[in-house]
C-alpha positions in Angstrom: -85.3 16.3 -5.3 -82.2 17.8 -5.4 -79.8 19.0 -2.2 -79.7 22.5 -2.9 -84.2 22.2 -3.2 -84.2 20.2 0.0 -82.3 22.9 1.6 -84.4 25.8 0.2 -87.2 23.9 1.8 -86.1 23.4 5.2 -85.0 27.1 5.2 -88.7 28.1 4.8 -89.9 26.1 7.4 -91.2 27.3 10.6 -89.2 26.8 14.2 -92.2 24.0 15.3 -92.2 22.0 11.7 -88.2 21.8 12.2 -88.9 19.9 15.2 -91.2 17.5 13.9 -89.6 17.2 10.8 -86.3 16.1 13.7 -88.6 13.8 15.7 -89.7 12.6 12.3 -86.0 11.6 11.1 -85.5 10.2 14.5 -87.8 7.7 14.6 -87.6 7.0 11.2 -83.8 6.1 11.5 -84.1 4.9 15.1 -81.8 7.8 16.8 -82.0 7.9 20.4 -81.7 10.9 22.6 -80.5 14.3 21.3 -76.6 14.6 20.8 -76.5 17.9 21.8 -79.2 19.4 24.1 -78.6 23.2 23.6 -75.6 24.6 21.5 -73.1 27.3 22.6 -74.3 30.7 21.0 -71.7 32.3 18.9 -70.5 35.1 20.7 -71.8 38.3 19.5 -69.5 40.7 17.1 -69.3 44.5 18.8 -69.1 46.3 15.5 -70.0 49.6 17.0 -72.4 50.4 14.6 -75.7 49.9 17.1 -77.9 51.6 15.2 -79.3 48.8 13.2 -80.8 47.0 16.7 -79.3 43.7 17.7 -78.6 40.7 15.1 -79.3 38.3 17.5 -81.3 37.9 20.3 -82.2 35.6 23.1 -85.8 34.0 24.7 -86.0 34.1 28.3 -88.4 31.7 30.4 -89.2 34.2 33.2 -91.7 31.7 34.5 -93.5 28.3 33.9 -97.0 29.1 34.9 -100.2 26.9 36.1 -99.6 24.9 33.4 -96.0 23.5 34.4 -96.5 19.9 32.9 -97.8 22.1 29.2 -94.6 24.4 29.4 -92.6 21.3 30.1 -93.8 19.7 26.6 -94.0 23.1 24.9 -90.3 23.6 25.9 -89.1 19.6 24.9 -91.1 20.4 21.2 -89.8 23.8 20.5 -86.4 23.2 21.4 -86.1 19.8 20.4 -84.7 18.0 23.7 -85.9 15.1 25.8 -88.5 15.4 28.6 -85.7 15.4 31.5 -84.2 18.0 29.7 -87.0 20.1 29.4 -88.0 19.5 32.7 -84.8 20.7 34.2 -84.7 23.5 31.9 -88.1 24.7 33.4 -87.3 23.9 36.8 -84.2 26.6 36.6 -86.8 28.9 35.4 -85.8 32.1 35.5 -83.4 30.7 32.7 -82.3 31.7 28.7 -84.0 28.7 26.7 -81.9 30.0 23.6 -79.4 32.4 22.5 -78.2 33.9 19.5 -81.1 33.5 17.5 -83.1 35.6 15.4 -86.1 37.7 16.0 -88.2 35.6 13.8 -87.4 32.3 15.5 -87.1 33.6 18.8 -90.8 35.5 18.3 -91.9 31.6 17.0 -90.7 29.8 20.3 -92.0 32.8 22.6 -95.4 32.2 20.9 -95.1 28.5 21.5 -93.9 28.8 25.4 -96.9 31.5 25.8 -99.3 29.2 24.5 -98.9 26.6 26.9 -98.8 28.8 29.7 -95.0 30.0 30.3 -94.0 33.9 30.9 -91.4 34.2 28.3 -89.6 37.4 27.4 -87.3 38.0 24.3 -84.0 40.1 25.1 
């Protein structure tokens, strides 16, 4: 397979098979951890044409729910962190889980969150 088909095919994939496909790779080259937990969002261009809606977006955990400990693992899956980070993450809840995104993958971890539990909101 060549780079440019592996790249087409990680483009089609959904926000929840990235992450397995990173846990995958991790374990299968023994990497530890996660280098970088959450990265900076790119700071947003004011064009002033805003009649096309926002480029980007953000998800918002509003709330983890009954289900804490499900939110906990929804949110270390989706996002691809480690438990404590996750954990922490939930505990700050009301808190952005990610920014900068687009309305497709921020609709896909919304989905995932609500699943397990979480009041998320996309902004």
């Amino acid at each position: 397979m060549s780079k440019d088909k592996l790249i087409e095919s990680i483009e089609k994939m959904k926000v929840s098979e990235l992450v397995e496909l990173v846990e995958a790779l991790k374990e299968k080259f023994n990497v530890q951890g996660s280098p970088v937990a959450m990265a900076a969002a790119p700071a947003a261009s004011d064009d002033g044409g805003g009649d096309s809606g926002p480029s980007t977006v953000k998800v918002t955990l509003k709330a983890a729910g009954q289900q804490k400990i499900a939110v906990i693992k929804a949110v270390k899956s989706a996002l691809g962190l480690g438990l404590k980070e996750a954990k922490e993450l939930v505990d700050k809840a009301p808190v952005s889980v990610k920014e900068g995104i687009s309305e497709s993958e921020a609709e896909e971890i919304k989905s995932v969150l609500a699943e397990a539990g979480a009041d998320v909101e996309i902004e």
